[in-house]
N, C-alpha and C positions, 0 to 999 in steps of 0.2 A: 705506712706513711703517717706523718706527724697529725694529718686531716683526717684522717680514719678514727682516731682517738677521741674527737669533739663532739659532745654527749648535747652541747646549747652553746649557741651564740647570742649573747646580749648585741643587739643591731641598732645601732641609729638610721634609719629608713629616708629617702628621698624627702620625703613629706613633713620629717622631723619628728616624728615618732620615735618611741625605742621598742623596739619588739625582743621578746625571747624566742628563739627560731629552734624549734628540734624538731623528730622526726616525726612527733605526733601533731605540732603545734601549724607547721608549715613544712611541709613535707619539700616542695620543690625547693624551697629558699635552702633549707637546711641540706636540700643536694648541691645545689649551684654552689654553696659556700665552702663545701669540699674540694676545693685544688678550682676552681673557676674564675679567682681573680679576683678587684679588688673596684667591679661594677654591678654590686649590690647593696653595696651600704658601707658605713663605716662598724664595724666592731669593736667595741670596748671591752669586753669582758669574753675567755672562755671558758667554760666548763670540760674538764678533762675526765676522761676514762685513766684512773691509776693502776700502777702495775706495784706487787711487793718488790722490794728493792734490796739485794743483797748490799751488806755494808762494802765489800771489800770487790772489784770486780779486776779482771787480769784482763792488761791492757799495753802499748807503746808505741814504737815505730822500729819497724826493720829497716835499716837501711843498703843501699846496693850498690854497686859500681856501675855507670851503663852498659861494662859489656855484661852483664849478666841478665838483661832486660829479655832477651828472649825465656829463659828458665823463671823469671817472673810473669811473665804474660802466662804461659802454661802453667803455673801454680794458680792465676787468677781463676783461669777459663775452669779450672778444675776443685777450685772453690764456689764459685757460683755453680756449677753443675753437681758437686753435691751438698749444695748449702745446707750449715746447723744454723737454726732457727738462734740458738746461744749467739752464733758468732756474726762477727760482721769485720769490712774490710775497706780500706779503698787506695787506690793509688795517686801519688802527687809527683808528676815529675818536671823536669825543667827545661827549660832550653833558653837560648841569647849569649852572649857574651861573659855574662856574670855566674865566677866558678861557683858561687854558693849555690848555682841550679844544674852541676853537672852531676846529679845523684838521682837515683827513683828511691821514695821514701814509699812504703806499704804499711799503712796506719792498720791496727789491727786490735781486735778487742775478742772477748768472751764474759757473757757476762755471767760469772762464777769465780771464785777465786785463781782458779787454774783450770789449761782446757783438759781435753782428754790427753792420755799417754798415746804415742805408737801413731800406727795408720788413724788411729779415730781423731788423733788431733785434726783440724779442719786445715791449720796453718802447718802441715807438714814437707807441702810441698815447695813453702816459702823457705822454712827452714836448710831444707835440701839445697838450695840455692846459693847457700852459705854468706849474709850478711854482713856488711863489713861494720856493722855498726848494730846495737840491741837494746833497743832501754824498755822492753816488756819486765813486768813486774808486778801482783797485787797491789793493789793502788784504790785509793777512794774516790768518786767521781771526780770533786774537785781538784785534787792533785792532776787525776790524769787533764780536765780541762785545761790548767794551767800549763799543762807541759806542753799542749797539742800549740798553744799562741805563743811558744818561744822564740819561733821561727819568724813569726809574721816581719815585713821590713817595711817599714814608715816612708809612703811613697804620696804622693800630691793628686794622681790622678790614676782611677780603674776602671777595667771594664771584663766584662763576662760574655762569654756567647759560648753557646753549646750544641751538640748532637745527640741524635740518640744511635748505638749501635746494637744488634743484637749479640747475642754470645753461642755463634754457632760452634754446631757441632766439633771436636776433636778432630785434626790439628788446626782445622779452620778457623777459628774463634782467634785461638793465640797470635796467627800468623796475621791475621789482620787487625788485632791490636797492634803487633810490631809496626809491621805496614804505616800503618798511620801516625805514630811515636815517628817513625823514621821521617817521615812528611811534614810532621809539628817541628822536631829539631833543626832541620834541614833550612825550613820556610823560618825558623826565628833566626834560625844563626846568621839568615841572609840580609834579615828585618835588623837586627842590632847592630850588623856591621860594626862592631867591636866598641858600642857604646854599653857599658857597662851599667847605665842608669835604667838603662828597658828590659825589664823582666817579664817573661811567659813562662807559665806552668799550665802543663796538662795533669787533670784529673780524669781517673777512673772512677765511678761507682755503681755499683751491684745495685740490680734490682730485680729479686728475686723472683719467677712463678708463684713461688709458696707465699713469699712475702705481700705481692698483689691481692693473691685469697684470702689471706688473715685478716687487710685490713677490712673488708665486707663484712666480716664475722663480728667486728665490735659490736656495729649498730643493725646490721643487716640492710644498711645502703650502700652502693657502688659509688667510689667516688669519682670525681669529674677528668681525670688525667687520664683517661682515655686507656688506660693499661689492661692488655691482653692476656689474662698466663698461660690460657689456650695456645697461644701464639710461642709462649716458651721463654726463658729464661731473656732480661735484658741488662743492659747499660748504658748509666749516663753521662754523655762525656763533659766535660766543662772546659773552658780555656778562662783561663785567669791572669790577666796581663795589667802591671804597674809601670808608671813613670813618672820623671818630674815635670814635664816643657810640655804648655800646650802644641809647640810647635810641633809635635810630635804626634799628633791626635790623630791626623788625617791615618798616619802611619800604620798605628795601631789598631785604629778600626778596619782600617785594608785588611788588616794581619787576620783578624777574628771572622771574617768575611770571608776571607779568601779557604781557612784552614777549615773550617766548619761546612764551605760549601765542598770542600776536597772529601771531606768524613761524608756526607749524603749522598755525593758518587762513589765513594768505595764501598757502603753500607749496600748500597744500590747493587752495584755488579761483582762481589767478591764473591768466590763461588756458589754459583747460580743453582738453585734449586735447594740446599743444603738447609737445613732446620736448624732452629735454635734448641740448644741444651732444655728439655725436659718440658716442649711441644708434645702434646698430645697428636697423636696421626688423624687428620680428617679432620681436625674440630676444627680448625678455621680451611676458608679457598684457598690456591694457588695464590690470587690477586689481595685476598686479607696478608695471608703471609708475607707476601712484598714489600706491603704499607706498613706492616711492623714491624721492618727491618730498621724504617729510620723514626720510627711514630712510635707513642705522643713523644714531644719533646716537652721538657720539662719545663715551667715559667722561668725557677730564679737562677736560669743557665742559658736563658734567649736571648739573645737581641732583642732589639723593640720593632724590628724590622723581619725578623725571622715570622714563618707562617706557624705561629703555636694552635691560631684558633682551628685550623685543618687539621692540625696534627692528632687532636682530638678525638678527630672521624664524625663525620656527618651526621650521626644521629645525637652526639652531643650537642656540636655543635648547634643546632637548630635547639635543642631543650635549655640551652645557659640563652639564646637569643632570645628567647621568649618568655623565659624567667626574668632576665632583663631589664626587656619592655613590660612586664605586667609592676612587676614594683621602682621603677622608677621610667615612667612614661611622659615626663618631659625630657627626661636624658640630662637629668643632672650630675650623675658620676659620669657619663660620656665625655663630658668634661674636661674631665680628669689627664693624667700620663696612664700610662700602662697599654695591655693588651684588649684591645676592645670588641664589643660583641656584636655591632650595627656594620 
């Protein structure tokens, strides 16, 4: 995670101060500020942990027809379960009325010039899928950035809301990605009623076991997101939804409301008992395993209504409340929008 990387935070403090916050300096501050939200201070400046950087990394978009969305779900469930630390993935698909979202795009990178050959390639099972469309290539980061905002469509008004799913076991994992694709498409197509200006896209993204662990290892602090790898392999879902007419707001908030609460009941009962990809046996209960079927959920994939601060789990939660209250104890970021700790 991009918070796992932050070696100091330059902070402007309730009080009006500016503090340098690291792990020696202020140890709770400097955890709270790891994925905890934006009721601790303002920050001005970060200090980053750098990585060497190849000049050239291999990277694009695959593209798919929807009937092939099943054989994409299983190339995902089977990327994340044996995830290269090189590679990374995520899916963006569409739904409503407007053809330019009847596609699932699988953004995909590796970073090295090219992946491996054969079965070690990570993206082989996408490949197998047969794409109708390929713009992978060695490419230098900023090429590939500008490729990735080609897409974007100049809309008036957005919104976000998300779930978290886990990435069970084989065939289970894929079968309930479809599942819920089938229930996003279905519930937009109903929502746009052949208005072509309301766009939904569902994303996929990976987040790894391994990936969890590594970022502890930068500084040797856990960050605040609540993430389990004990618990096993997860994903985060996102719904991303554009229009132009306010008149249409009440609509579209129903839509993220309604699709998000459907994803925490299927997350919830889709087959019961069943592990997520690359769970340790025993290390968490029965009742942990449960809770991290739909937990944590992510902040910048919430509603402002969704319960992020639970999703947490209770023993954070209570350490970001009381971080909180000790550096700003008249509740002057409480103030504030966002997700809050009182």
């Amino acid at each position: 995670m991009a918070c796992d990387n932050v070696l100091n935070y330059e902070v402007v403090l309730a009080e009006g101060t500016v503090a340098n916050v690291s792990q020696t300096s202020q140890p709770d501050l400097f955890r709270a500020l790891k994925g905890g939200g934006n009721q601790f201070g303002i920050v001005t400046r970060f200090s980053l942990k750098t990585y060497k950087q190849t000049t050239q990394v291999w990277a694009g978009i695959l593209t798919f027809s929807i009937d092939k969305a099943s054989q994409v779900f299983n190339a995902t469930q089977t990327f994340i379960a044996r995830y290269d630390p090189l590679s990374h993935m995520y899916l963006s698909m569409g739904g409503g009325s407007n053809p330019q979202l009847s596609f699932i795009n699988v953004y995909i990178f590796y970073n090295a010039s090219s992946p491996p050959t054969g079965d070690a390639n990570p993206f082989a099972a996408f490949y197998a899928a047969e794409p109708i469309a390929d713009t992978t290539s060695t490419k230098s980061y900023s090429t590939l950035i500008a490729l990735n905002n080609n897409g974007n469509t100049p809309q008036n008004r957005w919104l976000i809301g998300g779930h978290t799913f886990p990435n069970l076991l084989a065939p289970y994992g894929a079968d309930m990605y479809l599942k819920q694709w089938q229930a996003f498409r279905d519930m937009a197509n109903a929502t746009a009623a052949g208005d072509q200006n309301l766009l939904f896209s569902m994303a996929l993204v990976p987040v790894p076991a391994v990936a969890m662990r590594a970022g502890e290892n930068v500084t040797g602090v856990q960050n605040m997101l609540g993430l389990e790898p004990d618990a096993g392999d997860a994903v985060w879902i996102d719904y991303t939804l554009a229009w132009l007419d306010t008149k249409d707001d009440r609509k579209m908030f129903g839509f993220v409301e309604r699709i998000s609460n459907a994803g925490d009941r299927l997350a919830t009962s889709f087959a019961p008992g069943v592990a997520s990809t690359n769970a340790i046996p025993g290390a968490v209960t029965a009742k942990e395993a449960e809770f991290y079927r739909t937990n944590p959920r992510y902040m910048n994939y919430a509603l402002l209504d969704q319960p992020v601060q639970s999703s947490y789990g209770k023993k954070n939660e209570r350490f970001l409340k009381r971080v909180q209250k000790r550096y700003d104890p008249n509740g002057l970021w409480r103030k504030n929008g966002g997700f809050l700790w009182d």
